[in-house]
N, CA, C and O of each residue as an XYZ file, in Angstrom:
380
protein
N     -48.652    -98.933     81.719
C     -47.610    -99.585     82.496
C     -47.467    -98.916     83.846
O     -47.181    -97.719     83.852
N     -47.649    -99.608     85.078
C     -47.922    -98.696     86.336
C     -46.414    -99.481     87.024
O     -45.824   -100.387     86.435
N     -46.055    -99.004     88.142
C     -44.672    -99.308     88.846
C     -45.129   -100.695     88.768
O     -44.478   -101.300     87.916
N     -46.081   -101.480     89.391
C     -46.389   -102.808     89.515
C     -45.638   -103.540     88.417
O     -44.651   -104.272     88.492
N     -46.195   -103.242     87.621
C     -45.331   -103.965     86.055
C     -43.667   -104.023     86.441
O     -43.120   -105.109     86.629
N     -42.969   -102.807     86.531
C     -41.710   -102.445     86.871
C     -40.902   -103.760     87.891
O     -39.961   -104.553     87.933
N     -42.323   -103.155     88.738
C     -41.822   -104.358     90.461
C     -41.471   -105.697     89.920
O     -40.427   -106.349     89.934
N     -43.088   -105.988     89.264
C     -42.891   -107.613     88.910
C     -41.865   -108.011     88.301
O     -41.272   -109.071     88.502
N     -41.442   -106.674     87.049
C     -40.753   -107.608     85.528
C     -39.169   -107.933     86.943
O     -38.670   -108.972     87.376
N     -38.949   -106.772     87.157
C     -37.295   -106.929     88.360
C     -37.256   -108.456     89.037
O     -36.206   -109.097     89.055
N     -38.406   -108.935     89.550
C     -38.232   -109.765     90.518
C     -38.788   -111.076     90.164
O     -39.120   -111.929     90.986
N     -38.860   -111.170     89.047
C     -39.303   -112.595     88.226
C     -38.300   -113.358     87.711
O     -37.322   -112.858     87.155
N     -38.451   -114.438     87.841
C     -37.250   -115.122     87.598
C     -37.169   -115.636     85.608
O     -38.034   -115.101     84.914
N     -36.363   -116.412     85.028
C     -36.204   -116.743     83.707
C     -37.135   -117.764     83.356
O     -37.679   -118.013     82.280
N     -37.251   -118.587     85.057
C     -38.159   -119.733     84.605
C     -39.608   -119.263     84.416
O     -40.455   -119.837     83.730
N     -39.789   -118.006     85.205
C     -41.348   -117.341     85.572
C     -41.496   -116.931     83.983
O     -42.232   -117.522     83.191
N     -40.611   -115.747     83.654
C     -41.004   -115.111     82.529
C     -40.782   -116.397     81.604
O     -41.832   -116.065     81.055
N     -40.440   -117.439     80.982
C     -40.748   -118.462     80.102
C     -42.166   -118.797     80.331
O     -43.065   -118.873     79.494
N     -42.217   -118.991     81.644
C     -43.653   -119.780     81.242
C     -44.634   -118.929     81.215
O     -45.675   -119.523     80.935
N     -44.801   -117.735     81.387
C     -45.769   -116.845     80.875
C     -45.679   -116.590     79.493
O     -46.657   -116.379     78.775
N     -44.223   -116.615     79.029
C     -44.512   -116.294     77.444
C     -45.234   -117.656     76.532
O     -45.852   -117.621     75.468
N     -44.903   -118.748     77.354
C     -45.599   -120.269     76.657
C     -47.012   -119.945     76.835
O     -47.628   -120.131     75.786
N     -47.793   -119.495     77.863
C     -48.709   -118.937     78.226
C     -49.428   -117.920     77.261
O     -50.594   -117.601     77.490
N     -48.935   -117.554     76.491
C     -48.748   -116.413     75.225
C     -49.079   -114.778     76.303
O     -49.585   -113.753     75.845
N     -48.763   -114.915     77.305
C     -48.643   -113.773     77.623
C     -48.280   -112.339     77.133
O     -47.083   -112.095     77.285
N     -48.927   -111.443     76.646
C     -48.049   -110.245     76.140
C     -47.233   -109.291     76.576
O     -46.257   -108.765     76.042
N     -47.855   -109.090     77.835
C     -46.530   -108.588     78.423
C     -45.551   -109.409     78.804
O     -44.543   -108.770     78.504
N     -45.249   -110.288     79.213
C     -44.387   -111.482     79.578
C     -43.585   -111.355     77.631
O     -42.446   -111.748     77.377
N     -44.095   -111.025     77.067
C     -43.388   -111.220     75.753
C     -42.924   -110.160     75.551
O     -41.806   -110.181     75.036
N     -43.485   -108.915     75.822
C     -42.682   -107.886     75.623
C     -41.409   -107.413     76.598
O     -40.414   -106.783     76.240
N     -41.676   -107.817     77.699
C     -40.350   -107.917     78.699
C     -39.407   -108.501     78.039
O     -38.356   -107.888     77.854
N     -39.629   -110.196     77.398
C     -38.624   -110.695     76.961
C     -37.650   -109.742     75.817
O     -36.453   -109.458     75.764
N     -38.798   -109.447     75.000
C     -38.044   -108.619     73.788
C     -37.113   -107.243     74.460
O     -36.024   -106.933     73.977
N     -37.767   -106.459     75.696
C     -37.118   -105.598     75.775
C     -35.581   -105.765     76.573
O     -34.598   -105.023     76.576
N     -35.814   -106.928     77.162
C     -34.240   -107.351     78.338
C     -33.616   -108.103     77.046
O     -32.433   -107.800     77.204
N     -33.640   -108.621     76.273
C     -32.976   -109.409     75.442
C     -32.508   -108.361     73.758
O     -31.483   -108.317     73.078
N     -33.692   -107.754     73.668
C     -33.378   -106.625     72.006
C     -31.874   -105.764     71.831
O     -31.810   -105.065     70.820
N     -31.106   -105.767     72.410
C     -30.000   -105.325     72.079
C     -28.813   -106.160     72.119
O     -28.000   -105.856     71.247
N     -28.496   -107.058     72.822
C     -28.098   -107.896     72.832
C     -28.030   -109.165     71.622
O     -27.028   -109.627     71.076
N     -29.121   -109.443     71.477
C     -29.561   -110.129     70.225
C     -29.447   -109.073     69.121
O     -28.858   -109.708     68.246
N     -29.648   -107.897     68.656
C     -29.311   -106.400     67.930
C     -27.444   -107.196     67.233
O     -26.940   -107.626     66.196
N     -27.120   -106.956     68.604
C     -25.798   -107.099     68.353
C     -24.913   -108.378     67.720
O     -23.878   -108.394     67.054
N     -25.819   -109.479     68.246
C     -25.485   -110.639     67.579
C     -25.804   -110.419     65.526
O     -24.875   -110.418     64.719
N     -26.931   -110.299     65.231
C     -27.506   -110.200     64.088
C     -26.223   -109.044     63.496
O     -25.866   -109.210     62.330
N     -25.615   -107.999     64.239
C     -24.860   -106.977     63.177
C     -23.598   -107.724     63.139
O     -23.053   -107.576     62.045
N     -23.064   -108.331     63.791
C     -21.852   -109.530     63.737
C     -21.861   -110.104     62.451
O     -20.852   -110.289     61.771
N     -22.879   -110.350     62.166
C     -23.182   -110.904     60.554
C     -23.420   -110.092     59.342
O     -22.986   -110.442     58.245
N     -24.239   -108.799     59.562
C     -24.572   -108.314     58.677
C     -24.506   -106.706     59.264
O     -25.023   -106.393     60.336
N     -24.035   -106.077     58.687
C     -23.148   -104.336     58.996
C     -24.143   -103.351     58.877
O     -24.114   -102.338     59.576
N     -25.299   -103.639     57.781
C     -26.311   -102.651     57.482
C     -27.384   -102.810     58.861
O     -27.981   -103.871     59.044
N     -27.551   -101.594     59.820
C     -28.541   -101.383     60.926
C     -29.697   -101.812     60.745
O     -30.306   -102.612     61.455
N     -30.159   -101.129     59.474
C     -31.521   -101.361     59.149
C     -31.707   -103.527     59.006
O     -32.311   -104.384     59.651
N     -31.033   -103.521     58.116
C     -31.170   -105.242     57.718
C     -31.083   -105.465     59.042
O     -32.152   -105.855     59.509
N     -30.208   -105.362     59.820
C     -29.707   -106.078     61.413
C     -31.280   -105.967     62.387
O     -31.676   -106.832     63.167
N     -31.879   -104.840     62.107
C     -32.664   -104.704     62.915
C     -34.659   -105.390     62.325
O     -35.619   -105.692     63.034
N     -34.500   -105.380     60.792
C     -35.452   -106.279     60.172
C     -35.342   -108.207     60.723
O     -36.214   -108.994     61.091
N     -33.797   -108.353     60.525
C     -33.487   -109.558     60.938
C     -34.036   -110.206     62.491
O     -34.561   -111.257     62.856
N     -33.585   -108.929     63.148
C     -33.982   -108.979     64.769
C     -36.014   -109.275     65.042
O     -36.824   -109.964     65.662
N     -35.907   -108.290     64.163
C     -37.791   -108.568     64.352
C     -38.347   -109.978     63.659
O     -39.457   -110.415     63.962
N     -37.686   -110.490     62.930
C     -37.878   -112.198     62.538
C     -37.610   -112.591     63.225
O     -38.515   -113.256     63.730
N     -36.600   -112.649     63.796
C     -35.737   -113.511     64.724
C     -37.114   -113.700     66.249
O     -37.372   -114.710     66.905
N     -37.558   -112.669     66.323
C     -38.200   -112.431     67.786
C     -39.544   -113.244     67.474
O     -40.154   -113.887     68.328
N     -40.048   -113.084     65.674
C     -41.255   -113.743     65.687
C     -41.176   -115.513     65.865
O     -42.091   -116.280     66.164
N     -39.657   -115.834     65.544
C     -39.774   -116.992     65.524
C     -39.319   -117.543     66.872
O     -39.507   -118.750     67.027
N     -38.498   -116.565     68.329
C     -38.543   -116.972     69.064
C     -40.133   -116.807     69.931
O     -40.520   -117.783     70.573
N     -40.795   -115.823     69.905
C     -42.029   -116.562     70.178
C     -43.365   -117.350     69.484
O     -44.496   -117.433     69.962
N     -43.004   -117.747     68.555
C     -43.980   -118.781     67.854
C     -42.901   -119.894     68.328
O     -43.510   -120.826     67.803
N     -41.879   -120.466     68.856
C     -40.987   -121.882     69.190
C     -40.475   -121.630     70.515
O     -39.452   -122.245     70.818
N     -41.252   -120.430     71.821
C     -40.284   -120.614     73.111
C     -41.328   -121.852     73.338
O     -40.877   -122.270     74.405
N     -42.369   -122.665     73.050
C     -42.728   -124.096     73.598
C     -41.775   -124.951     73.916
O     -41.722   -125.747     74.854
N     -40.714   -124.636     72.714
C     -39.657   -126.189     72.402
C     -38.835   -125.421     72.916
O     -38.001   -125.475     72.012
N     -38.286   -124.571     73.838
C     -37.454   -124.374     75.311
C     -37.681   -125.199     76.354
O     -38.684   -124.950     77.024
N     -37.050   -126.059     76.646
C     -37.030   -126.770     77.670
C     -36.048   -126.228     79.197
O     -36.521   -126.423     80.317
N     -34.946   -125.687     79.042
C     -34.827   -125.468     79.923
C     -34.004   -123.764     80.306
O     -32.993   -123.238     79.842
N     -34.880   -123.365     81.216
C     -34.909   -121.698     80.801
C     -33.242   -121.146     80.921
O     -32.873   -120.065     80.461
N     -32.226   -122.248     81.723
C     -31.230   -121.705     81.675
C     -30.297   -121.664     80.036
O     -29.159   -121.202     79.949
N     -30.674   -121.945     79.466
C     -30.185   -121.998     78.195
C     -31.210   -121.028     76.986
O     -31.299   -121.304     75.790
N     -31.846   -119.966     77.626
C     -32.900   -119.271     76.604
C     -31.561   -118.130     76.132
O     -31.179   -118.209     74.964
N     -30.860   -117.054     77.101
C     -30.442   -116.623     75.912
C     -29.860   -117.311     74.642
O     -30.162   -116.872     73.532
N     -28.738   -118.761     74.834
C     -28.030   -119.036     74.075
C     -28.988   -119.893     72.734
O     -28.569   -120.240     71.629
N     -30.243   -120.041     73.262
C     -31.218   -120.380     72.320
C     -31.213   -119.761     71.105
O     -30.943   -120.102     69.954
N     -31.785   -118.208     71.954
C     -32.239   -116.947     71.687
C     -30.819   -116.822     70.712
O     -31.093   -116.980     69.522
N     -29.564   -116.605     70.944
C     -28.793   -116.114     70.050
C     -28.359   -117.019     69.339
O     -27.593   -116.466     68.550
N     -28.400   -118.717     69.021
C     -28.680   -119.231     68.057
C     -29.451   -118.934     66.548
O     -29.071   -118.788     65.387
N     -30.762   -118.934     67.272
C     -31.744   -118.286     66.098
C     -31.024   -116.831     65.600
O     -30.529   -116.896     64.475
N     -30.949   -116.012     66.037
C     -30.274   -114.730     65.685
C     -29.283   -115.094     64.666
O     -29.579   -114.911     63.485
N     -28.103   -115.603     64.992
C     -26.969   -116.214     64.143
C     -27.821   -116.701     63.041
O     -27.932   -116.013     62.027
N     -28.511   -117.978     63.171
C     -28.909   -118.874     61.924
C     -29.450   -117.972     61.179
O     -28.832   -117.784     60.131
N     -31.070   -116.869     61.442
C     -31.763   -116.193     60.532
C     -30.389   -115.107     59.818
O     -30.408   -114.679     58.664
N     -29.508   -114.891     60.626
C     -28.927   -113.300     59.690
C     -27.494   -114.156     58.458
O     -26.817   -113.671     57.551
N     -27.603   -116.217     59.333
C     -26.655   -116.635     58.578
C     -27.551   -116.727     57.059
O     -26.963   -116.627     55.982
N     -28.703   -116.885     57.135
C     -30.015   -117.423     56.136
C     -29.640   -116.244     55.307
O     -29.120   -116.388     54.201
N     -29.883   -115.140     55.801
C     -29.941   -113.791     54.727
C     -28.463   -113.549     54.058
O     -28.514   -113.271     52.860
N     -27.272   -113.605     54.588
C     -26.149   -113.567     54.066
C     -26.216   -114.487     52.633
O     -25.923   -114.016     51.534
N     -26.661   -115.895     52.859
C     -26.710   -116.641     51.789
C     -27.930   -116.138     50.854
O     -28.162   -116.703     49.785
């Protein structure tokens, strides 16, 4: 990871980094996970108190937001996407 990476991830916009992750980009995917992983962390423990489960949940949650950011249509609505899925998978495990 050289500053370049740094420069780019700062100055890319939501619509840029989407369509690189549709792109299956990996870094473009790992940016996403790292600006979004606590946040979404926090949604998943709202539901469920144990760290560990919260944070197993989170790593599903991430596989299924990138195997379905295709069916994102519009990037201003990715976190609330993003913390949809979070909610539904940790509502799935409660039941």
């Amino acid at each position: 990871r050289g500053l370049g990476d740094v420069y780019k991830r700062q100055h890319m916009n939501k619509k840029e980094l989407i369509e690189l992750c549709k792109k299956g980009d990996k870094q473009a995917l790992s940016w996403l996970y790292q600006a979004y992983a606590d946040k979404m962390t926090k949604i998943c423990l709202h539901y469920v108190t144990d760290k560990q489960i919260a944070q197993d949940l989170l790593h599903d949650g991430f596989i299924i937001i990138f195997a379905s950011i295709d069916s994102l249509h519009s990037p201003e609505k990715l976190e609330h996407w993003m913390g949809t899925i979070m909610k539904n998978i940790s509502l799935r495990y409660i039941k």
